[in-house]
N, C-alpha and C positions, 0 to 999 in steps of 0.2 A: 506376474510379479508386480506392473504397474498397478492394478487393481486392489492389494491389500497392503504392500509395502507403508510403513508409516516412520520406519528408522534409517537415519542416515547410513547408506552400506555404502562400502568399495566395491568397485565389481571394474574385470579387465574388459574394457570394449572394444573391439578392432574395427577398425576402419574401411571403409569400400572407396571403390575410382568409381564415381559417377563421369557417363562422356554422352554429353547434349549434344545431338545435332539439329542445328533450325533448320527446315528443310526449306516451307515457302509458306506465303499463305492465298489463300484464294477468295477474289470479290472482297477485298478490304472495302471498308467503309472509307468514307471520303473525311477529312478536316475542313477543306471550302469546296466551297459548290462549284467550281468553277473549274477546278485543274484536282487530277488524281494527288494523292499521298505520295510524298518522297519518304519511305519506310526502311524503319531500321527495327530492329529490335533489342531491348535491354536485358540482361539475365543480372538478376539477384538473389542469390542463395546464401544470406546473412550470417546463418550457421556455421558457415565454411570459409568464408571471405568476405571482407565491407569491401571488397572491388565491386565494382559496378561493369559488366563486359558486355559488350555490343558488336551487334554485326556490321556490317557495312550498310551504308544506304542505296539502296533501289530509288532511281529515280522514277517520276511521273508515272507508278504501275499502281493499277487495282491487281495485279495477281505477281507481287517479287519473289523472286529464286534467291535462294542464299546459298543453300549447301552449306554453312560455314558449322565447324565444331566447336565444342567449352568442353571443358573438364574441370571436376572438381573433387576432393577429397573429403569425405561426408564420415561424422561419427553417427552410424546406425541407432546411438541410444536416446540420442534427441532428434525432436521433431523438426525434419526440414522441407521447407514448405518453397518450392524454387518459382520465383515470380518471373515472369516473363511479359515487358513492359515494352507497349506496342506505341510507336511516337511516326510523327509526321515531323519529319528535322522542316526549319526555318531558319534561312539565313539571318533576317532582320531583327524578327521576334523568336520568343523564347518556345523551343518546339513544343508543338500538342499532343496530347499524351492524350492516344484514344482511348486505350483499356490496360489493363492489366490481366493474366491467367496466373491463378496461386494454385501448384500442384502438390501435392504430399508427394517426394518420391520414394517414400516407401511401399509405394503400390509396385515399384519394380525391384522385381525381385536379384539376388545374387546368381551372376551367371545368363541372366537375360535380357535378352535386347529386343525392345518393344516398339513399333512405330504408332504413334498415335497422332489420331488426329482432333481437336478440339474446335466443340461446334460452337463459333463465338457468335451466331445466327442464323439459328436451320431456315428463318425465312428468307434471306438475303442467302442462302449458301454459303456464308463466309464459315473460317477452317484456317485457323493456325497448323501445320501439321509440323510433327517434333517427333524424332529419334532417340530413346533411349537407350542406353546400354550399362548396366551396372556387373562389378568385377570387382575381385576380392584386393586388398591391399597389402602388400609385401611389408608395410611397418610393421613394429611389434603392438600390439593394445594397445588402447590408453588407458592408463587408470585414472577412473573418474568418481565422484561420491556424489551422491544422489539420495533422494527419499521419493522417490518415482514419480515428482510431479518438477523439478528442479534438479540441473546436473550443472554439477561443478568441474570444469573440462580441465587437462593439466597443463600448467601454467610453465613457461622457460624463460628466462632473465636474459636479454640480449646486454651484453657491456661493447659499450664503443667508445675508444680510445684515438685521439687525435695530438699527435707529437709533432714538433717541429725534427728536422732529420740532422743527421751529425756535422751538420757545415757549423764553419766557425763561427760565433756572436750568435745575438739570441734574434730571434726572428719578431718583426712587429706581430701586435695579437691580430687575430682573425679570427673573425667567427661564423663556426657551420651551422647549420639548420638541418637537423634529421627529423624523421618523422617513422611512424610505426602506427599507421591507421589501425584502429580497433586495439589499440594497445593500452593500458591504463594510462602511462602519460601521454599519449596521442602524439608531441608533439617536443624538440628541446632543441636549446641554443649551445652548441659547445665550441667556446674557445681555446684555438690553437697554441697548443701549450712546447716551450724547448724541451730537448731530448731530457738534458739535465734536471728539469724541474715539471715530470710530465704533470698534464692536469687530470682531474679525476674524472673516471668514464661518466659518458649518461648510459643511461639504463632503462629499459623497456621490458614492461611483462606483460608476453601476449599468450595465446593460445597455441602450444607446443603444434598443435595439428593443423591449425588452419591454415589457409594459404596466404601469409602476409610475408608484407616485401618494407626493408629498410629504407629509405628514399633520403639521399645528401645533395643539401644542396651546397655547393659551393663558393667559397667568396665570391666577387665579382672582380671580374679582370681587371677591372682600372685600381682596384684596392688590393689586388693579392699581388706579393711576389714570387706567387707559383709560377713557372712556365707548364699550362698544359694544352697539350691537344687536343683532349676528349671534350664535351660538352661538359655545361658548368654544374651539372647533376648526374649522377647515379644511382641506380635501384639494383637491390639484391634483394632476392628470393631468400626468405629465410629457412624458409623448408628445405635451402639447399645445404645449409650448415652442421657441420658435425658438432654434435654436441661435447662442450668441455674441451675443444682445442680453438686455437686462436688462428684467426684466417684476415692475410693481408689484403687490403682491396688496391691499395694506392701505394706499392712500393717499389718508391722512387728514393732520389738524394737528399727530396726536403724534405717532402713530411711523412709520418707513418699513421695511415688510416689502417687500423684493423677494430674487425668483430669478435667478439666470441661468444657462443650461445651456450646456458648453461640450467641446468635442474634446479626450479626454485625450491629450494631445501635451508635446514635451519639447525639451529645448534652444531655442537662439535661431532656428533656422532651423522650429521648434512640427510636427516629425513625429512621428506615432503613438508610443504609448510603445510599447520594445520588449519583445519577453514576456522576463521571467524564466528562465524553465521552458522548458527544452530538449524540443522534442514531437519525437523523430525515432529510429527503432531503431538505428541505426547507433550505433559509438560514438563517444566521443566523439575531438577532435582530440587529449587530451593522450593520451587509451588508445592509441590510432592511433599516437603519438610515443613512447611507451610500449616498444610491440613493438616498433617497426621497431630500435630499439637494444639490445630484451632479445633479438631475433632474433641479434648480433652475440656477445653473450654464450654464448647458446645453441649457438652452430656452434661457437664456440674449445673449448667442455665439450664434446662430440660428438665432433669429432676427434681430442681427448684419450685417448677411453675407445671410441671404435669404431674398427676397421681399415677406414675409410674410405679411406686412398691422399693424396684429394685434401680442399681444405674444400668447403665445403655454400654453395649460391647462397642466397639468401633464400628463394625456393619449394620450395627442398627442406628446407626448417628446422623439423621438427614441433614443435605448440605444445601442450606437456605441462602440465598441472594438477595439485596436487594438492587432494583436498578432505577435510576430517575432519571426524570429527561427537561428542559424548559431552561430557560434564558435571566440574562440579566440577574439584575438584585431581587426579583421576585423569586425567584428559582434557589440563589442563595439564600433567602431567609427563612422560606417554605423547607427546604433542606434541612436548616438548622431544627426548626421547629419538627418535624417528624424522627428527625434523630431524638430528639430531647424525648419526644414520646414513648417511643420505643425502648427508651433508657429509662425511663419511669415507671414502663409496663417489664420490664428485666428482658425483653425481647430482645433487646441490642446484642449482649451474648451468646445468641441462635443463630448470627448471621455471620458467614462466614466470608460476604465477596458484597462490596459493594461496586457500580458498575455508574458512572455517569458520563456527561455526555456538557458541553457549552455552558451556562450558567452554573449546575451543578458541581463542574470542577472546581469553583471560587470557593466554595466551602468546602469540599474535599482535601485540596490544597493545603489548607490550611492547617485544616485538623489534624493532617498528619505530620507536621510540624512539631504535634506535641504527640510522642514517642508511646504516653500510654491514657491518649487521649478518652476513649471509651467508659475506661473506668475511673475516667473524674467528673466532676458533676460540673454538665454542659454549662449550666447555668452563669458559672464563671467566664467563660468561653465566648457564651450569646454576647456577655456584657459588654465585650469588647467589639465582637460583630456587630454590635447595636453603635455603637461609634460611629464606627465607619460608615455604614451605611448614611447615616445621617449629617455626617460630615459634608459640608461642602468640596466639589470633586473642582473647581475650579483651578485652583491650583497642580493639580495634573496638565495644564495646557499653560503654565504660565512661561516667560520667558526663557527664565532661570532652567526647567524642568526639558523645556523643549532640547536647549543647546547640551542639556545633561544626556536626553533620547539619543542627539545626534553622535553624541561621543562615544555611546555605549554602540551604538550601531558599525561606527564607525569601525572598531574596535574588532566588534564580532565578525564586521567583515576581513578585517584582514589576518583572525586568526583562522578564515574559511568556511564562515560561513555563507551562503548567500543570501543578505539583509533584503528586506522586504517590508511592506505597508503595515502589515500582520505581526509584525516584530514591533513595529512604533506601538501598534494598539494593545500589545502586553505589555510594555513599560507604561501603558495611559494605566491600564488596571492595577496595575504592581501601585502607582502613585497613588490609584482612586483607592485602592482598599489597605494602605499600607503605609506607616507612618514612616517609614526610611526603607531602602533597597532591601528586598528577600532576598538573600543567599543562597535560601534552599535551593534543591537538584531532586527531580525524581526519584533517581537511584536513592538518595538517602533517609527516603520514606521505607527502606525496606527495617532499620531501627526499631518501626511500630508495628512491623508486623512478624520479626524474627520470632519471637519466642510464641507466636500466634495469638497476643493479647489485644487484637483489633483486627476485622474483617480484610479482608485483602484487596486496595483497592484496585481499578481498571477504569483507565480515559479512555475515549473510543475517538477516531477521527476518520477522515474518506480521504482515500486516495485516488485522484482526478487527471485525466489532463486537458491541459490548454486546447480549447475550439472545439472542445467537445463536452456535453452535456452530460450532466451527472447522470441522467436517466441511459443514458447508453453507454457510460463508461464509471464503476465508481467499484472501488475497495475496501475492505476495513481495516484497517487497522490498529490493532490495541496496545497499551501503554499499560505495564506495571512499574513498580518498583524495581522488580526483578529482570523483567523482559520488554525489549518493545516488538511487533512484529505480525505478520501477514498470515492470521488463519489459513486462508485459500491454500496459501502455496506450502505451511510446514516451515516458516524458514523465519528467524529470532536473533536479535541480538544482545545485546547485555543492554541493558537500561542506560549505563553510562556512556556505551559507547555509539548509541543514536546519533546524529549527525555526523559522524567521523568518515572519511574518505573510504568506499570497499573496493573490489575487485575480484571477480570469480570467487567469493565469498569470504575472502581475507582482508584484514584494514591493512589499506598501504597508508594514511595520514590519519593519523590519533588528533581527536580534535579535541577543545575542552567541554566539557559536559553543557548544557544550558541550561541557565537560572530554571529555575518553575514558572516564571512569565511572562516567558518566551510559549511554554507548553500552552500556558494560560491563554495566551493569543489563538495559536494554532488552533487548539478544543472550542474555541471561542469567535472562530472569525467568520465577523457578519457581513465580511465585503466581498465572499469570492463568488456569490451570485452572477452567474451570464443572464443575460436576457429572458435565454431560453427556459433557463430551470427559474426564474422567476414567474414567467406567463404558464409553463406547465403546476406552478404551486397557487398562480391563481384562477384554473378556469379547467386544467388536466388536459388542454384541445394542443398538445404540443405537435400532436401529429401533423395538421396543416402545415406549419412551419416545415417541418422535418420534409415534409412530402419534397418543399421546393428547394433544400437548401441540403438534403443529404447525397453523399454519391451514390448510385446502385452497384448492390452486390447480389449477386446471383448465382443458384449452381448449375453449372454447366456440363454436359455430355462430351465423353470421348467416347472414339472409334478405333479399334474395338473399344468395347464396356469393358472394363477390368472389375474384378469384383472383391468389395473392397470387404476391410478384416473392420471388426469394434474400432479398433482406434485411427485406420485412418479417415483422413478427412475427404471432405468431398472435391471436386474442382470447381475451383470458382470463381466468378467475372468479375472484376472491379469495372464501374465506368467513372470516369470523372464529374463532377457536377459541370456545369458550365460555367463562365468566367464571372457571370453578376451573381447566379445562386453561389460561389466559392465567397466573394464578397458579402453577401447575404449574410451568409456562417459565417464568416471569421465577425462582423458585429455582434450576431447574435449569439457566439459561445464566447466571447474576450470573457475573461474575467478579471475584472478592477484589481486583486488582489489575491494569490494564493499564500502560501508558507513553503516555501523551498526548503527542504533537506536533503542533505547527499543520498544518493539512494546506495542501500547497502544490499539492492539485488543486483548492482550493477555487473556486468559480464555470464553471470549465470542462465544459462538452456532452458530449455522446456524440453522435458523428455518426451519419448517418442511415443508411450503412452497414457500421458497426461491428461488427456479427456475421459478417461476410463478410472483414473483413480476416485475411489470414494469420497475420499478428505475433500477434493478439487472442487466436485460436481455437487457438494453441498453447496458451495459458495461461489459457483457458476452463474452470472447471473445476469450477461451484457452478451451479446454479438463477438464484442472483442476478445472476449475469452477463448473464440476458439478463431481468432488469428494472432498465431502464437511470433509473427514478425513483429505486429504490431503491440499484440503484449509484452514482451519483453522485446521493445526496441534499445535496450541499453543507455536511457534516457541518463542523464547525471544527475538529474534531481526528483527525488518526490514530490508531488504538488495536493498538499494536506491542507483539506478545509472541514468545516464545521460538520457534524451527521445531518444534520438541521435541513441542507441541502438535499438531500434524497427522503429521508422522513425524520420526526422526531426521536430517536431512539436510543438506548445504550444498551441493549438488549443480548446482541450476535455473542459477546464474548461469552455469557452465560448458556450460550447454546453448545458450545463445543462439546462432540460427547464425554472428554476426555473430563471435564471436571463435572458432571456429574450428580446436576444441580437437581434438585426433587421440588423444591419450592424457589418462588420467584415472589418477593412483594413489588409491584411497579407500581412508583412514585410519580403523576403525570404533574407538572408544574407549569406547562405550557401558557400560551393564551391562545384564543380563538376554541377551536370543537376539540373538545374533554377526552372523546372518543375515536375522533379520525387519526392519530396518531398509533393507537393501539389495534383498530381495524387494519391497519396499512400494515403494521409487522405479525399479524396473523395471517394476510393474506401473502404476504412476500414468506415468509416462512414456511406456509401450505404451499406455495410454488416450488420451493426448492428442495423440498421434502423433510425437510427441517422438522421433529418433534415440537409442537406446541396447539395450546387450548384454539379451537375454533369461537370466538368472540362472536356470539349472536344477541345485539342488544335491537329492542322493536324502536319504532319512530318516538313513541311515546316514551318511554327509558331514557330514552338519550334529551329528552326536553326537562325529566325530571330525576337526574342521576341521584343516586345514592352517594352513601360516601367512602363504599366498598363492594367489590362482587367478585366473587370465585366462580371461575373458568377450568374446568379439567376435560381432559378427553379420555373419559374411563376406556375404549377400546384400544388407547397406548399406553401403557406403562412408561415408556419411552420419555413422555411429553412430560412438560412437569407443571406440577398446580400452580395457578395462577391466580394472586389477589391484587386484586385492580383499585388502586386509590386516585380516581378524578380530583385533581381542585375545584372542590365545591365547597359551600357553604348553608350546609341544611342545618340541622339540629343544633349545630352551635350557635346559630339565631338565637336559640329558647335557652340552650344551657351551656352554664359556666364552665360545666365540666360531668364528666358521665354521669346521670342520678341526678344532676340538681339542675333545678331552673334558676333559672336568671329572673332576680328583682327588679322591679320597675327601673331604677336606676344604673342598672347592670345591662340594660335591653342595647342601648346605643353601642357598647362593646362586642354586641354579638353581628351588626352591622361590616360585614365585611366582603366588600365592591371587589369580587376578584374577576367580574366578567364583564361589564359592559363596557362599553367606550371609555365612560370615563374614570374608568376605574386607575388610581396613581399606583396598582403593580404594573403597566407595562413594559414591555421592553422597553421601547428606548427610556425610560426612568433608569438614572444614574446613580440617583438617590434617596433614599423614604424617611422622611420626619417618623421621631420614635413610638409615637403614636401610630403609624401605619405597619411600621415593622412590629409593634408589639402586638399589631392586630395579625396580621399574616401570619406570625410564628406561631399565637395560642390558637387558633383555627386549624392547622396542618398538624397540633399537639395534641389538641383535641381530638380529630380526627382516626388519628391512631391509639388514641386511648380507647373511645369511643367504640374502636373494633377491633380490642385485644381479645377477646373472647374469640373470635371467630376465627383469629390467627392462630390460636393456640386450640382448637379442633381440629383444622388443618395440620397442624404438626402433629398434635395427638392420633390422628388416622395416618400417617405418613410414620410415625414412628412404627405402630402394630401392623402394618403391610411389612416393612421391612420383617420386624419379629417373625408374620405368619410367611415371608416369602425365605427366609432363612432355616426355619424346621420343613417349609416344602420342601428344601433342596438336601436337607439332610434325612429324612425320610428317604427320600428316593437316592 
């Protein structure tokens, strides 16, 4: 099932009693040289419980006996990986943490009790050894919903109610402090309310099966007029609670503390809430309704511009992309201009998904602003982009604008968002390219693309975390109109409803949408560079660093050998780094700046055979992907920066098999090598097994690029054609435009500096006199005029394969 599933199903899972015994371990390693380990052990099984349970400490032994037992309650359908955290306690300082063992217990089976013992050093002889024993569980299922790679566990509303008791006169307020660790609100203050005028419960949605405890604390004696006996806190197991009846904990004459745990359900007929968060690869219904009428589009352009005879049926309709990548105002104006080209050559009605990536969104942005942008003539459009550009950007930092950033910020924070550097630097851009505040919102670009009369677009961004390096941790992420959300994992949410609060895949806080440059910053942010992905982008020697400032993880041998199935994992060592190489990394991965948004995978699993699913292990493609604690560690925020940071690209979203794409025009706008950007997502794509053209250009090529080249890999069908457009500047030297050379007087206009040092497209350039923008734009216009011809044999040979691969299939 985990292997081909791609739709969100229900399915009943039942649950097992997992019971750990630590037995001892033998020949521990020392933490000082001088005196043995006083050794405890930690067990963390996240899945199950955010408790953290430990054994007792053994003093001064290289070899401690524990005997002591755990038990835990495990749903068999996600992957749980039980860590077992080996510390030397210190009374003064903060104890040392010698290793860690990450176990998959699904290697132990139902009904069996395993003793193993784990080699944490066959040359030293050291040997954790641990007791398993796994047993069926008396609940009933859970029902859970899932797309095999994501499980959405069932979720129960604790309401807690705090009353003053029936004595006369009203009681001063007082206020408790409950908590429900791993619970969406973690954490709430409720004041003690008279019987008469009780107060309204707090409420807690946890994990119906997991093993969490309510924890009260109570006023403090010199402020409460309770008399009580007991200590000034209480914990209750909520797994001990019947569901839908109300259970007193504290009843006495004053006050009434009761709970009561109940099915989070909804409407009047009380069915399960339903998830939020779309878990399923396919796409979605409006993308689906998308094509089928950008398909009708697409054939009326086709028959136009091919000698096709007759029109095209829907299956023979190839579905063309373009995708651009590059920075800055060079990037938006080089954008504008290869649009206009393409609009010129009728090609613009062929494409049906535009894809970019950092600069290119500034002109993406905008365009779809205007509802039936495509089919008016850019030229009007440019006039205004020619403005801006040129505009002095000074007043974006002026005093006025600054105290205007702080208010808006100010604002977004307390409607929940959490404001960031990356948010100031999209109201810089919103002011640099825009004569008064945008209003727009992603979602209401869907306008320009409802009836399918413009390409569909897609921003691309990486999702990272802190102190750790994009080359060993990074996501993608795509943004439409429609949807925003995570290839890898299957899992989407509404466009609108991006930033808003989730939980186990449902929004518990609806938050307000954000402007477009806010998005603008995110797709655009040049500050979230560490160190480390800076010296790995200039010299690729990241390894040395990494050597001295990573921890080691390794896989480790149990005794007996278990032999494991496809999806489980292996056993494996964590060591810590040392205390200067931890200082080391956390310099070297800080990052100045990320984009915080709520994460709306929060509380959601990883299924138990999630490394096996297809969808997943396309986009598999770090270390951390297969430590499924620390993949979904239930983080609250996403941490989104630029693609920029891992390679140039905007490419991924067009690879999904789901949409289908046969042709690719890639638009490179970058600075520095023309070619290294699209080397890099040929070879990252052949890694991952990804359909795409194998890019073989010689030393000599790439010194003297063309100003287009097609890439196929005839032995996949799979793969789809690729035309490769470099910024360069060849034959628009000599001509004004396809066919005609340039007059003496004309020659200076064909002068256009888009690669050396000093050329005024660079990034940091804010802004281009109209004269540099008018050069950049007819160059990138040109460029695609120049090789309309060569675009339109490629769809002409794309059209007749579909033709001859549609009577093959009807023949046979």
């Amino acid at each position: 099932m985990g292997l081909f599933q791609s739709k969100q199903q229900t399915e009943p899972a039942p649950c097992s009693l997992l019971t750990v015994k630590i037995i001892k371990i033998k020949n521990l390693r020392k933490a000082d040289l001088l005196t043995q380990s006083d050794c405890y052990v930690s067990l963390y099984l996240p899945t199950a419980s955010v408790k953290r349970m430990k054994t007792q400490t053994i003093k001064d032994s290289k070899d401690p006996v524990w005997n002591e037992t755990f038990h835990f309650r495990i749903q068999n359908k996600v992957k749980n990986i039980l860590e077992f955290n080996v510390y030397d306690e210190d009374t003064i300082t903060e104890d040392d943490h010698l290793l860690t063992v990450m176990f998959d217990v699904s290697k132990i089976q139902l009904g069996e009790t395993v003793p193993l013992s784990f080699q944490l050093n066959p040359k030293g002889n050291e040997e954790l050894e641990v007791e398993f024993t796994m047993e069926s569980c008396p609940d009933v299922p859970e029902k859970i919903l899932t797309n095999g790679v994501l499980v959405s566990r069932e979720v129960a509303c604790l309401e807690v109610q705090v009353n003053g008791g029936r004595r006369n006169g009203i009681l001063p307020e007082r206020t408790f402090t409950l908590s429900v660790n791993g619970s969406y609100e973690e954490a709430e203050n409720l004041t003690l309310g008279y019987w008469l005028c009780p107060a309204s419960p707090a409420k807690f949605h946890y994990i119906k099966y997991n093993q969490s405890d309510l924890n009260i604390e109570f006023p403090r004696r010199q402020f409460c007029a309770i008399s009580r006996e007991s200590n000034e806190s209480t914990t209750v197991p909520l797994n001990s609670l019947p569901i839908n009846d109300k259970v007193m904990i504290t009843p006495d004459k004053i006050i009434d503390l009761s709970v009561k745990a109940k099915e989070w359900t909804q409407g009047l007929f009380r069915r399960p809430k339903a998830l939020d968060v779309r878990l399923g690869y396919g796409l979605c219904s409006d993308e689906n309704n998308f094509l089928q009428k950008r398909k009708k589009v697409v054939a009326a352009a086709l028959k136009s511009i091919l000698p096709l005879g007759q029109g095209l049926n829907d299956h023979e309709v190839p579905v063309v992309a373009m995708t651009t990548t590059g920075a800055g105002m060079r990037a938006l104006t080089a954008l504008y201009g290869t649009l206009w080209g393409l609009q010129r050559t009728k090609l613009l009605d062929c494409i049906s998904y535009i894809t970019g990536s950092s600069g290119t969104t500034w002109t993406m942005t905008k365009l779809y602003e205007d509802s039936n942008w495509s089919n008016k003539d850019l030229g009007e459009i440019i006039l205004q982009a020619r403005k801006q550009a040129a505009k002095s950007k000074r007043g974006a930092f002026s005093l006025q604008n600054l105290k205007s950033y702080h208010k808006e910020l100010a604002e977004r924070t307390i409607a929940g968002y959490k404001s960031s550097f990356i948010d100031l630097w999209g109201l810089m851009i919103e002011a640099m390219l825009n004569n008064a505040n945008n209003h727009h919102k992603l979602s209401e670009q869907r306008r320009a693309v409802n009836k399918g009369q413009n390409p569909l677009p897609i921003y691309l961004a990486l999702n990272v975390k802190d102190n750790i390096t994009t080359k060993d941790f990074r996501e993608w992420l795509e943004f439409t109109p429609y949807e925003v959300g995570f290839p890898k994992y299957g899992a989407f949410v509404p466009a609108e409803d991006f930033g808003s609060e989730f939980y186990m895949g449902r929004i518990m806080k609806k938050l307000p949408e954000s402007r477009i440059c806010f998005m603008q910053g995110l797709w655009s942010s040049v500050f979230s560079k560490n160190l480390l992905d800076a010296w790995h982008a200039a010299d690729n020697s990241e390894d040395f660093w990494n050597r001295w400032t990573q921890d080691t993880v390794t896989e480790i041998d149990e005794v007996p050998d278990i032999l494991e199935r496809p999806h489980e994992m292996p056993t494996r060592m964590f060591t810590p780094a040392g205390g200067l190489s931890s200082t080391l990394r956390g310099i070297l991965t800080d990052r100045p700046a990320v984009s915080k948004y709520n994460n709306f995978l929060k509380g959601l699993q990883m299924h138990n055979e999630y490394v096996q699913h297809q969808q997943f292990t396309k986009w598999k493609d770090t270390m951390l992907d297969e430590s499924p604690n620390q993949l979904k560690d239930s983080t609250d925020h996403l941490e989104l920066v630029d693609t920029a940071f891992f390679f140039d690209t905007s490419c991924p979203p067009l690879l999904r098999p789901e949409r289908k794409v046969d042709v690719i025009l890639h638009f490179n706008y970058t600075g520095g090598s023309q070619t290294k950007p699209l080397e890099h997502s040929s070879t990252y794509f052949s890694a991952q097994g990804i359909p795409f053209p194998k890019i073989v250009l010689s030393e000599e090529e790439k010194k003297n690029l063309k100003e287009c080249y097609v890439f196929e890999d005839t032995n996949n069908p799979e793969a789809p054609i690729l035309l490769y457009f470099p910024l360069v500047n060849d034959t628009f030297q000599r001509y004004i435009a396809p066919g005609i050379e340039r007059n003496a007087a004309q020659l200076p206009q064909g002068n256009v500096d888009v690669s050396s040092a000093f050329s005024p497209y660079s990034t940091r350039q804010v802004s281009l006199q109209e004269e540099e923008f008018n050069r950049l734009l007819n160059l990138t216009n040109y460029n695609v005029q120049n090789n309309a011809n060569t675009i339109l044999r490629v769809l002409h040979k794309v059209v007749e394969q579909k033709k001859q691969a549609q009577l093959s299939q009807s023949s046979s």
